[in-house]
Legacy VTK file of the C-alpha trace (Angstrom):
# vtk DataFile Version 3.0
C-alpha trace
ASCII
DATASET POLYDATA
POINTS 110 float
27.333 81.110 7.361
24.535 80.573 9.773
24.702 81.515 13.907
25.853 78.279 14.740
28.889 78.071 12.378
29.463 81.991 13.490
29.328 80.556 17.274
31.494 77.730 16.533
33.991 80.477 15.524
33.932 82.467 18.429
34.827 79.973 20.551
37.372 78.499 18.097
39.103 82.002 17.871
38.486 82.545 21.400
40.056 79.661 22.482
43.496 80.460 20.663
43.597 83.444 21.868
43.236 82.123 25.674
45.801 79.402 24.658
48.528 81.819 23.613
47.923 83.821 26.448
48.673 81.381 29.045
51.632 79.939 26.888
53.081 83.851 27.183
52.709 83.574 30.722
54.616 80.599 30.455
57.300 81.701 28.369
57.688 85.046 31.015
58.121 82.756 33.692
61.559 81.217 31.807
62.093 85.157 31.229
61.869 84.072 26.960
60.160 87.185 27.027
60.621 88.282 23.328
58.764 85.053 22.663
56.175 85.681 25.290
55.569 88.922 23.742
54.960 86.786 20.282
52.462 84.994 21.839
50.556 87.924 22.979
50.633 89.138 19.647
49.166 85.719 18.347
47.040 86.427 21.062
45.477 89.333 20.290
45.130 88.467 16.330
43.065 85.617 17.137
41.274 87.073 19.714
40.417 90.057 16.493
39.365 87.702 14.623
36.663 86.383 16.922
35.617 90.279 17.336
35.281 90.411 14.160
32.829 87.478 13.975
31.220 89.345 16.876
30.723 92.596 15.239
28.914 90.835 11.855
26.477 89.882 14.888
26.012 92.476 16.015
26.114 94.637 12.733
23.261 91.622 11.402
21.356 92.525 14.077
21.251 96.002 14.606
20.111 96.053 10.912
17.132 94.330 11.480
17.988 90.676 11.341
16.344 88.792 14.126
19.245 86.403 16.629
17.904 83.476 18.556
19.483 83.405 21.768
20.924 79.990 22.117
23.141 78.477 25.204
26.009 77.911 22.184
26.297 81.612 21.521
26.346 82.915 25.392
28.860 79.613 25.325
30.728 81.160 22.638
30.320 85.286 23.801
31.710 83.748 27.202
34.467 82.001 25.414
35.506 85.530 23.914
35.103 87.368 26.874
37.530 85.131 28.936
39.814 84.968 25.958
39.760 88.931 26.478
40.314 88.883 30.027
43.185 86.581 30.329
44.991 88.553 27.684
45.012 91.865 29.399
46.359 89.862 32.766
48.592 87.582 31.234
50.103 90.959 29.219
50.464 92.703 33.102
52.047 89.458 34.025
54.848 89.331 31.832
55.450 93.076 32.271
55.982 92.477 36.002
57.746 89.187 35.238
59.909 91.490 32.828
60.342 94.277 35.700
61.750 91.731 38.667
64.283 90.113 36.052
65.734 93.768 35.295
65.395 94.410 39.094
67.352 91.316 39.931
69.995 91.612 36.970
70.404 95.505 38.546
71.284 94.037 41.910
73.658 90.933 40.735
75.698 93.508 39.048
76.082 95.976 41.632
LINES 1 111
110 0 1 2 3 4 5 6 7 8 9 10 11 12 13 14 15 16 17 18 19 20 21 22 23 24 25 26 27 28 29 30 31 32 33 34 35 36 37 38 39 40 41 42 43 44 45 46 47 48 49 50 51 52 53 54 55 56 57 58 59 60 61 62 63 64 65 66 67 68 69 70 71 72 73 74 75 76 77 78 79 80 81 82 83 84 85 86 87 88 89 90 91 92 93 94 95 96 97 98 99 100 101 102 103 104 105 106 107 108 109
C-alpha cells in the first residue's frame, strides 16, 4: 500500500471515529447512555485502527524508509488527531451528562 492509500486511511478511520463520537454525545443528551457508551467504543476501535496505520509510518520510517511530506498526510495526521480529541471530550461529556441525570433522579425521589 503506498502513503497515499495509507493517508486515505487515516482520515477514513479518523473520520469514524469523530462520527461516533459526536453521535455518543448525542445519544447522552437523550440520557440512551448504554448506547452512547457503544458508540464510544466504536469510537475508539476505529480511531485504533487509524493508529495502527500511523504506527506502520512511523515504524517504515524509523527503519530507514524515506516519507515525503505531503499536505494529504498532515490532512490525514490532523484528521486523527481531532478524531482523538473529540473522543476524550465527548467521553467527559457523557460522564457529566450521566452524573446530572443521577443527580436529578436523586432529587425527584426525595
Amino acid at each position: 500500500m503506498n502513503l497515499e492509500e495509507k493517508a486515505f486511511q487515516l482520515i477514513l478511520y479518523g473520520g469514524d471515529g469523530r462520527s461516533y463520537a459526536m453521535e455518543a454525545m448525542a445519544l447522552a443528551r437523550q440520557h440512551a447512555f448504554k448506547e452512547a457508551r457503544q458508540k464510544i467504543e466504536a469510537s475508539r476501535e476505529a480511531i485504533n485502527q487509524a493508529h495502527h496505520v500511523q504506527t506502520e509510518l512511523i515504524t517504515a520510517e524509523a527503519g530507514g524508509e524515506q516519507t515525503t511530506l505531503s499536505l494529504l498526510m498532515v490532512h490525514a495526521q490532523d484528521h486523527l488527531m481531532n478524531a482523538m480529541t473529540v473522543r476524550e471530550l465527548a467521553e467527559e461529556i457523557i460522564y457529566l451528562q450521566e452524573e446530572l441525570a443521577k443527580q436529578a433522579a436523586a432529587k425527584g425521589s426525595v
